[in-house]
C-alpha beads as a LAMMPS data file, in Angstrom:
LAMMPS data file: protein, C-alpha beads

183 atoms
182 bonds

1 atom types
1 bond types

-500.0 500.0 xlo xhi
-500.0 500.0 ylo yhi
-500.0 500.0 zlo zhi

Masses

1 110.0

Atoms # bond

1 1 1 -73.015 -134.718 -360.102
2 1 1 -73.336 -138.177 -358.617
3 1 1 -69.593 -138.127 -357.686
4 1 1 -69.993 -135.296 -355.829
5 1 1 -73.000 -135.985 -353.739
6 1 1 -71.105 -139.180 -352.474
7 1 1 -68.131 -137.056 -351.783
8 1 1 -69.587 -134.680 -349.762
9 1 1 -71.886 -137.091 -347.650
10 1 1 -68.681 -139.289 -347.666
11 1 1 -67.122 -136.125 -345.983
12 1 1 -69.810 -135.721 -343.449
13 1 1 -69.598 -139.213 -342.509
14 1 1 -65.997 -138.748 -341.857
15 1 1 -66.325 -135.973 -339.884
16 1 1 -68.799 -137.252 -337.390
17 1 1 -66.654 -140.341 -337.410
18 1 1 -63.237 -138.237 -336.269
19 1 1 -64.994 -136.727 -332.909
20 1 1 -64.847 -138.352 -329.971
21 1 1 -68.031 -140.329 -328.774
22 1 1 -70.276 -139.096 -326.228
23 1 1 -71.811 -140.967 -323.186
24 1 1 -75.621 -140.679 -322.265
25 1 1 -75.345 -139.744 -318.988
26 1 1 -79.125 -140.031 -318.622
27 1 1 -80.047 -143.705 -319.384
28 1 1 -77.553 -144.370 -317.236
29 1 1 -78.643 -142.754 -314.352
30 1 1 -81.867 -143.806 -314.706
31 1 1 -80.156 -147.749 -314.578
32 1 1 -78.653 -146.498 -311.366
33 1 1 -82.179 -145.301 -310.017
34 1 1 -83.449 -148.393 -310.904
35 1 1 -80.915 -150.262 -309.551
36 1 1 -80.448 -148.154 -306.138
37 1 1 -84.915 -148.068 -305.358
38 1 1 -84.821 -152.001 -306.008
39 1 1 -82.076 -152.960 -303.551
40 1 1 -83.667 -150.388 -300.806
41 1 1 -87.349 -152.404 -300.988
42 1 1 -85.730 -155.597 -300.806
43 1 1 -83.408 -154.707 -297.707
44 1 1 -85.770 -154.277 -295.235
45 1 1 -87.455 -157.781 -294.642
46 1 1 -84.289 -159.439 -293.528
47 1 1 -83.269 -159.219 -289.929
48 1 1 -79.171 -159.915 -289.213
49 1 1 -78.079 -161.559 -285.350
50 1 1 -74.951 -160.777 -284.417
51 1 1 -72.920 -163.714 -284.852
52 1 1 -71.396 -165.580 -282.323
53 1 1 -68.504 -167.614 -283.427
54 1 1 -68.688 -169.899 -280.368
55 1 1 -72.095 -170.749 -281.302
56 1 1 -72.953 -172.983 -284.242
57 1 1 -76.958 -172.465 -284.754
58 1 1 -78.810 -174.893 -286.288
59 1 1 -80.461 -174.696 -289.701
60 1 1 -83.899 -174.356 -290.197
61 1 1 -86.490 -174.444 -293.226
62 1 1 -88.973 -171.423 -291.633
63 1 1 -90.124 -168.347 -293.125
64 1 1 -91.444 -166.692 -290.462
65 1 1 -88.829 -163.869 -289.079
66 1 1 -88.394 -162.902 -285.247
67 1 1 -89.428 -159.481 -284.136
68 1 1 -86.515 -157.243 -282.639
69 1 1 -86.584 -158.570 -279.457
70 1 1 -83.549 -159.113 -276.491
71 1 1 -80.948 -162.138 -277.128
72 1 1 -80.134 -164.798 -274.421
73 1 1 -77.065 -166.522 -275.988
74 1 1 -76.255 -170.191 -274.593
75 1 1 -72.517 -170.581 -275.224
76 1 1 -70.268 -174.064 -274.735
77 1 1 -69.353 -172.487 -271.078
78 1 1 -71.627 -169.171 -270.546
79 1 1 -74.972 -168.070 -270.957
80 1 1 -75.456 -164.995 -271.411
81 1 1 -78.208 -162.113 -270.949
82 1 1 -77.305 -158.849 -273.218
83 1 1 -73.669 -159.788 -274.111
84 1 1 -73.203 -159.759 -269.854
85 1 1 -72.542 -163.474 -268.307
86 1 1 -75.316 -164.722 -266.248
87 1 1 -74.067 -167.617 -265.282
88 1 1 -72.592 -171.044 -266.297
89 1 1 -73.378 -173.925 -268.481
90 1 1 -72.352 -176.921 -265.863
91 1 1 -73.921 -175.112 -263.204
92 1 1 -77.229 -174.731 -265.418
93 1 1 -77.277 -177.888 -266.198
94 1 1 -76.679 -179.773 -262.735
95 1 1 -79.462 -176.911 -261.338
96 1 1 -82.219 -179.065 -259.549
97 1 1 -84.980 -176.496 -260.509
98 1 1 -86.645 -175.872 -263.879
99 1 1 -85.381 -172.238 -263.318
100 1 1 -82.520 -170.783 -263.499
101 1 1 -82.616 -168.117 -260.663
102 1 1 -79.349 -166.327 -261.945
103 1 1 -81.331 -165.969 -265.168
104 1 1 -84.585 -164.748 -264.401
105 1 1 -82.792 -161.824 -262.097
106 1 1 -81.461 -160.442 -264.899
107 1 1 -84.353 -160.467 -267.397
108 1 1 -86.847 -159.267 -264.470
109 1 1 -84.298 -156.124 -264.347
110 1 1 -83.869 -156.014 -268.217
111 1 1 -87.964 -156.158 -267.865
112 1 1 -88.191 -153.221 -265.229
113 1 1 -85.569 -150.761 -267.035
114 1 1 -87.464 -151.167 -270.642
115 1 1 -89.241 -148.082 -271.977
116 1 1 -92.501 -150.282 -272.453
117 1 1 -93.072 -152.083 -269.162
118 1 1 -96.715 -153.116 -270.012
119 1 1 -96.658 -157.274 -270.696
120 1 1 -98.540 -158.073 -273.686
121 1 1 -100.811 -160.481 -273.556
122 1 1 -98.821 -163.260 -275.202
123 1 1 -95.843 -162.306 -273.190
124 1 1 -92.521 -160.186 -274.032
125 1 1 -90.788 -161.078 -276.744
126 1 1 -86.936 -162.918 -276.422
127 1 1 -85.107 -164.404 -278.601
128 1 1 -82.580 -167.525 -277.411
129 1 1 -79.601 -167.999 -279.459
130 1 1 -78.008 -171.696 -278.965
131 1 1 -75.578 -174.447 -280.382
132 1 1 -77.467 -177.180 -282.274
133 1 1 -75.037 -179.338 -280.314
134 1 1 -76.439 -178.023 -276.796
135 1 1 -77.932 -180.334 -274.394
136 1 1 -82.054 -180.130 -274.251
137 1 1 -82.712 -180.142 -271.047
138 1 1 -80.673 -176.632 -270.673
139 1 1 -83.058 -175.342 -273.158
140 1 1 -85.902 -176.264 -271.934
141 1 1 -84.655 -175.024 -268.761
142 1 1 -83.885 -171.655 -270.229
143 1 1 -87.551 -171.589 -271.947
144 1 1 -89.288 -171.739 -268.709
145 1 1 -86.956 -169.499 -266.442
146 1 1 -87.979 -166.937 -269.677
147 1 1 -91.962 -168.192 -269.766
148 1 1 -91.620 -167.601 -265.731
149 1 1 -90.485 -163.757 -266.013
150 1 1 -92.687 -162.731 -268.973
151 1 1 -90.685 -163.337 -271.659
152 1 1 -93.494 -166.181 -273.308
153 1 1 -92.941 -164.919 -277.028
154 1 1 -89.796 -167.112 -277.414
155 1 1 -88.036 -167.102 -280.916
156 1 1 -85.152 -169.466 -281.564
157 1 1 -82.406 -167.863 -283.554
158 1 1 -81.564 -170.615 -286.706
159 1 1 -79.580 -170.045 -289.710
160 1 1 -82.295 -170.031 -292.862
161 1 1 -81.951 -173.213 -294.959
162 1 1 -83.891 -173.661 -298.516
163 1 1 -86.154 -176.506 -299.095
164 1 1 -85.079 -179.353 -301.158
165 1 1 -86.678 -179.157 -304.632
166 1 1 -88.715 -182.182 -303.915
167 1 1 -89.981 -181.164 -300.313
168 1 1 -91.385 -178.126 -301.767
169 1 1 -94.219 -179.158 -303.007
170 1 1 -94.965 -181.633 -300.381
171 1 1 -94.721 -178.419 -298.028
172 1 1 -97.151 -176.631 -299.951
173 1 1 -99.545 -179.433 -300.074
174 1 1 -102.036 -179.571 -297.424
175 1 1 -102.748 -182.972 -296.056
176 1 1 -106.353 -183.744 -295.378
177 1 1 -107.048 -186.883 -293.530
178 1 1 -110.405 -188.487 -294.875
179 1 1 -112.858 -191.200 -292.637
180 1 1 -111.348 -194.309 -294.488
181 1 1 -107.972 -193.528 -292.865
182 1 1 -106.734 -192.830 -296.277
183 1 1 -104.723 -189.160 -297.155

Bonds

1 1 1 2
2 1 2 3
3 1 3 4
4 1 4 5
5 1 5 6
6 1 6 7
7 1 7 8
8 1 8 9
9 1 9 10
10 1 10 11
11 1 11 12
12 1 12 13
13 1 13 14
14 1 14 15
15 1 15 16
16 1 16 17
17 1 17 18
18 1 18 19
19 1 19 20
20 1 20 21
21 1 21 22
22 1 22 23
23 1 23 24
24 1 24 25
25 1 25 26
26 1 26 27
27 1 27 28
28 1 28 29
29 1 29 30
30 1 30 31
31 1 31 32
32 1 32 33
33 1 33 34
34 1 34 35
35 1 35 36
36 1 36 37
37 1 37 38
38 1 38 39
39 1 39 40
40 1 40 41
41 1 41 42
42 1 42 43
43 1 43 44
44 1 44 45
45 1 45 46
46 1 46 47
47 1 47 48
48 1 48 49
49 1 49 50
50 1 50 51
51 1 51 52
52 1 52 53
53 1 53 54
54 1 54 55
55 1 55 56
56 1 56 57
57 1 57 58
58 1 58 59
59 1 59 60
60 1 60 61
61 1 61 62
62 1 62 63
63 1 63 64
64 1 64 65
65 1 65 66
66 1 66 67
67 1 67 68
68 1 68 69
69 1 69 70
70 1 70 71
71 1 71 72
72 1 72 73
73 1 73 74
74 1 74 75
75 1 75 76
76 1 76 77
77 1 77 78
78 1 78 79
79 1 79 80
80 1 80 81
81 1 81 82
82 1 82 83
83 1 83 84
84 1 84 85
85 1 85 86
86 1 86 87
87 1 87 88
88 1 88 89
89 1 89 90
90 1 90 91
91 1 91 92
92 1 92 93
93 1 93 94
94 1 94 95
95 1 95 96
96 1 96 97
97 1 97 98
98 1 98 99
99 1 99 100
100 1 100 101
101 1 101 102
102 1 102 103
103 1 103 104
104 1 104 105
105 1 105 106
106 1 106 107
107 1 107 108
108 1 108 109
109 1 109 110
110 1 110 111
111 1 111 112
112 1 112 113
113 1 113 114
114 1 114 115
115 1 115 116
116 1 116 117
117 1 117 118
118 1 118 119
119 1 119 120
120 1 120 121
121 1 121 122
122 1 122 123
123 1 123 124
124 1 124 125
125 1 125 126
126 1 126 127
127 1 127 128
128 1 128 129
129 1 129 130
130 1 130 131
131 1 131 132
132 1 132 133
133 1 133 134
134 1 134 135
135 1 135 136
136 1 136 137
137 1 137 138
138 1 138 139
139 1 139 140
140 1 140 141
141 1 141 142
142 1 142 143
143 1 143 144
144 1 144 145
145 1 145 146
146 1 146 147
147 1 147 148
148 1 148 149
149 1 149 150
150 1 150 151
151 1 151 152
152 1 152 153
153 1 153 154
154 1 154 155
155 1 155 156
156 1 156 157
157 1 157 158
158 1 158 159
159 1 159 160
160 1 160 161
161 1 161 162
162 1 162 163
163 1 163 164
164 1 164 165
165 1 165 166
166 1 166 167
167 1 167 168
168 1 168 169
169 1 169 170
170 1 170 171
171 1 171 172
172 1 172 173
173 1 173 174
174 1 174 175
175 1 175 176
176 1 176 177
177 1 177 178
178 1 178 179
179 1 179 180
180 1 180 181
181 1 181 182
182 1 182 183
């Protein structure tokens, strides 16, 4: 009788064996779910410039991330107002004023054809896209030609670099300076 009972359960094991397997289709599409829900909450804190291959932006270690907001790009030969030419580098530069009067016609008009033309009370919002190689004094021109039309929330566009291991913690640390003089 023993002989038998292993045959036949040796016979039901070889049937099951002989079909073909079958895929869960469920735990897999709950993986997918998963998978799909995860990489649409983490999209939506990062905000993408569009690159500018003549301009090589510097790298920075800040968290903070720039409202949508219009882009004055400072090329090697151009800046630029809403992908349109405003006017040149050389010319900005050698400019005796701290404004750039080419400049600040084209964001008052930018400023007059928005939607929203109430000014905040910290200013319009810009953001100023330059080479890390560009001269300072053109940005600091550029800064107050946008201060001097209402554009005074000014954002630098950088590309994001992470903290060294080591800095981190001296970042996070809050530095207290005591009466002796000592930290």
């Amino acid at each position: 009788m023993s002989s038998s009972t292993r045959r036949r359960r040796m016979t039901r094991n070889h049937q099951r064996m002989s079909r073909p397997a079958k895929l869960n289709l469920v735990a897999l599409m709950d993986i997918f779910t998963i998978l799909v829900l995860f990489l649409m909450v983490n999209n939506g804190d990062v905000e993408v410039l569009q690159a500018d291959r003549s301009i090589e932006l510097p790298e920075s270690v800040s968290e903070q991330r720039p409202e949508a907001a219009p882009i004055v790009k400072i090329t090697g030969r151009n800046i630029l107002f809403n992908d349109e030419v405003v006017l040149g580098v050389e010319a900005a530069v050698r400019a005796e004023t701290d404004r750039l009067p080419e400049l600040s016609v084209a964001l008052e008009q930018a400023a007059l054809s928005a939607v929203n033309s109430d000014v905040p009370e910290q200013g319009r919002a810009i953001v100023i896209m330059g080479d890390e190689k560009m001269v300072y004094s053109l940005l600091t021109k550029v800064m107050a030609t946008c201060a001097g039309s209402e554009y005074r929330d000014i954002s630098l566009a950088v590309n994001s670099a992470p903290l060294p291991p080591g800095e981190l913690i001296a970042a996070q640390t809050p530095q207290v300076a005591l009466p002796g003089g000592s930290p």
